[in-house]
TIBA-961208 format. One line per field, with one value per residue: x, y, z of N, C-alpha, C, O in turn. Coordinates in steps of 0.05 Angstrom, whole numbers. Last residue first. Example, Ala and Ser with C-alpha at 12.3 -4.5 7.8 and 13.67 -1.06 7.14 Angstrom:
BEGIN
nu = (257;264)
nv = (-45;-114)
nw = (142;156)
cau = (273;246)
cav = (-21;-90)
caw = (143;156)
cu = (258;264)
cv = (1;-66)
cw = (157;156)
ou = (268;285)
ov = (23;-66)
ow = (161;169)
REM end
This chain:
BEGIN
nu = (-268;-322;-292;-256;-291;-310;-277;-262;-310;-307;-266;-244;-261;-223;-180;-202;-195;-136;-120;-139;-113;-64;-72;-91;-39;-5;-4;4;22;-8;-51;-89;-45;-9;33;85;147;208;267;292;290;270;261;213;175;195;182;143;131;86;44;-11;-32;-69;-63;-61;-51;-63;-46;5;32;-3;39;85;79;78;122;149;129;146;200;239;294;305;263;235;169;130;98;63;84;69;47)
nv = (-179;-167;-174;-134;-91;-102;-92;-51;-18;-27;-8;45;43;23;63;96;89;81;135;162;131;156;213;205;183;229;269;206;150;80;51;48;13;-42;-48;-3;-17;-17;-23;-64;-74;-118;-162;-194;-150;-114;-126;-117;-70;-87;-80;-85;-103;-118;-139;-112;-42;11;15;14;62;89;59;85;131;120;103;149;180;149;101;71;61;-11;-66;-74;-59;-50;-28;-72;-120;-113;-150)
nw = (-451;-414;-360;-361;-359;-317;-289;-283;-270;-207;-195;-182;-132;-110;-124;-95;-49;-39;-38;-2;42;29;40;102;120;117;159;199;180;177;187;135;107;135;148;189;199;240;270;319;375;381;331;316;329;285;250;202;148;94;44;0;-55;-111;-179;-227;-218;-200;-142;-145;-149;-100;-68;-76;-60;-6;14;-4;40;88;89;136;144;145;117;74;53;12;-21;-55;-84;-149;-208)
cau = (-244;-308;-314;-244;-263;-325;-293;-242;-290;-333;-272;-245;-287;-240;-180;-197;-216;-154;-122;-155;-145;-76;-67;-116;-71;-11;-21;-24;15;10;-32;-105;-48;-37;34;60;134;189;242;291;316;250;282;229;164;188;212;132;149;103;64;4;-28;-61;-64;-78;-42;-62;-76;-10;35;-12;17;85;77;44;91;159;127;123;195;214;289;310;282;251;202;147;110;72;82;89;41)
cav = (-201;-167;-198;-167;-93;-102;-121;-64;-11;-34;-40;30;71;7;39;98;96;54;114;162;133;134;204;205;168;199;271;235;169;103;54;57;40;-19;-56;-15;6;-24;-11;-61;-56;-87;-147;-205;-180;-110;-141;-124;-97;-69;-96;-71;-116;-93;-139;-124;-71;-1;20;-11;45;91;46;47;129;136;83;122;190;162;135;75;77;19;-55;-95;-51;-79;-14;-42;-121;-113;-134)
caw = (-460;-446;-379;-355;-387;-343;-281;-293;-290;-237;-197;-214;-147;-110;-128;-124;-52;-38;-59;-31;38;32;20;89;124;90;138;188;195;174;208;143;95;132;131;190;180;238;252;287;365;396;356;325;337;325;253;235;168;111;50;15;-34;-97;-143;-218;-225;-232;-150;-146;-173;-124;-66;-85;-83;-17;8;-20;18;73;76;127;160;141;143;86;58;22;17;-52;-57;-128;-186)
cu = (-249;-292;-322;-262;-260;-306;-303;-251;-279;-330;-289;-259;-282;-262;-212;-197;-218;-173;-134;-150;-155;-103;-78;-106;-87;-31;-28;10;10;11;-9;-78;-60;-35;3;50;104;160;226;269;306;275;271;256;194;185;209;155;137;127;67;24;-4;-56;-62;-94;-60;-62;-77;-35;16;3;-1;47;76;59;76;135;129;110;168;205;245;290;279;278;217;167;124;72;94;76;66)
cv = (-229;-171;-194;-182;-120;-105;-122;-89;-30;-32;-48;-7;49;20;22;74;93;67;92;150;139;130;180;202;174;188;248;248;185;125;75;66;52;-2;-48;-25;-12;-9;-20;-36;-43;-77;-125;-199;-194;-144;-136;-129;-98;-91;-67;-87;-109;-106;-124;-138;-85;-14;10;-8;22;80;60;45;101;133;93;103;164;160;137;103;79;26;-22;-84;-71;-71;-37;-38;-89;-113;-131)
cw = (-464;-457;-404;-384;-386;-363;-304;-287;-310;-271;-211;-216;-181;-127;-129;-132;-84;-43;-60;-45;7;23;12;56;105;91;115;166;188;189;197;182;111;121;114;159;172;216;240;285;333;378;358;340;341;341;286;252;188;131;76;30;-13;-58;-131;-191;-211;-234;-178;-147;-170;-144;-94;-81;-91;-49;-1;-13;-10;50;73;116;163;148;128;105;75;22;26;-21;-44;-101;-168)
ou = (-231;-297;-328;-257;-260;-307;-304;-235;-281;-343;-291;-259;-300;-281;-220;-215;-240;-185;-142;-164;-172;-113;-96;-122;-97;-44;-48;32;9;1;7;-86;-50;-11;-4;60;102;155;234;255;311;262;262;270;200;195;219;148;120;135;59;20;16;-73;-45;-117;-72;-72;-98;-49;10;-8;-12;34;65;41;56;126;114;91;160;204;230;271;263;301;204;184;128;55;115;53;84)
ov = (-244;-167;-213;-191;-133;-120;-144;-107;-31;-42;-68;-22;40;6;10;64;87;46;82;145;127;125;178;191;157;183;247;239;185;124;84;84;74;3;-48;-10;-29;15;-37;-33;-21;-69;-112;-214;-204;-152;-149;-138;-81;-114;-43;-112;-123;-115;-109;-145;-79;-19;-2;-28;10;85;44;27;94;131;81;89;162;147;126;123;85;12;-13;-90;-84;-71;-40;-42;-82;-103;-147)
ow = (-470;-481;-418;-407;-407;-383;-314;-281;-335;-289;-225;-235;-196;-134;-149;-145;-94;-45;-82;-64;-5;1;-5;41;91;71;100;161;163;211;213;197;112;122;91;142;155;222;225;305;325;358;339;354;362;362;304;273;193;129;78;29;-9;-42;-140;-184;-191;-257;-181;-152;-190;-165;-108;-93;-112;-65;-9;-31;-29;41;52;130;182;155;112;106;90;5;50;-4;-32;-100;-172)
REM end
């Protein structure tokens, strides 16, 4: 798995969490990431670690993916316990 949106400074791209986050709708964790560095210099950038704190129009991108995601859980619970 990756720690999708796990940005580590710079500028913060949109577009780069809406796609890290549909690579992690596939994998087995899914576990959004962002920075908080505000906490440690008002100066840094900062890129909320929510999918649900982004900003419009992504929100609702967002949104469908965790929707998906969770639509496959019955899915991939059953594939599991047939293994």
């Amino acid at each position: 798995h990756s720690d999708a949106g796990g940005f580590a400074g710079g500028e913060g791209d949109n577009e780069l969490y809406i796609r890290w986050l549909q690579f992690a709708t596939f994998t087995p964790i899914f576990r959004p990431h962002g920075t908080a560095l505000f906490d440690i210099d008002k100066n840094a950038y900062s890129f909320p670690s929510e999918p649900a704190l982004i900003d419009t129009p992504y929100r609702a991108i967002a949104k469908s993916i965790v929707d998906l995601r969770y639509a496959l859980l019955p899915y991939n619970y059953t594939l599991a316990y047939r293994q």
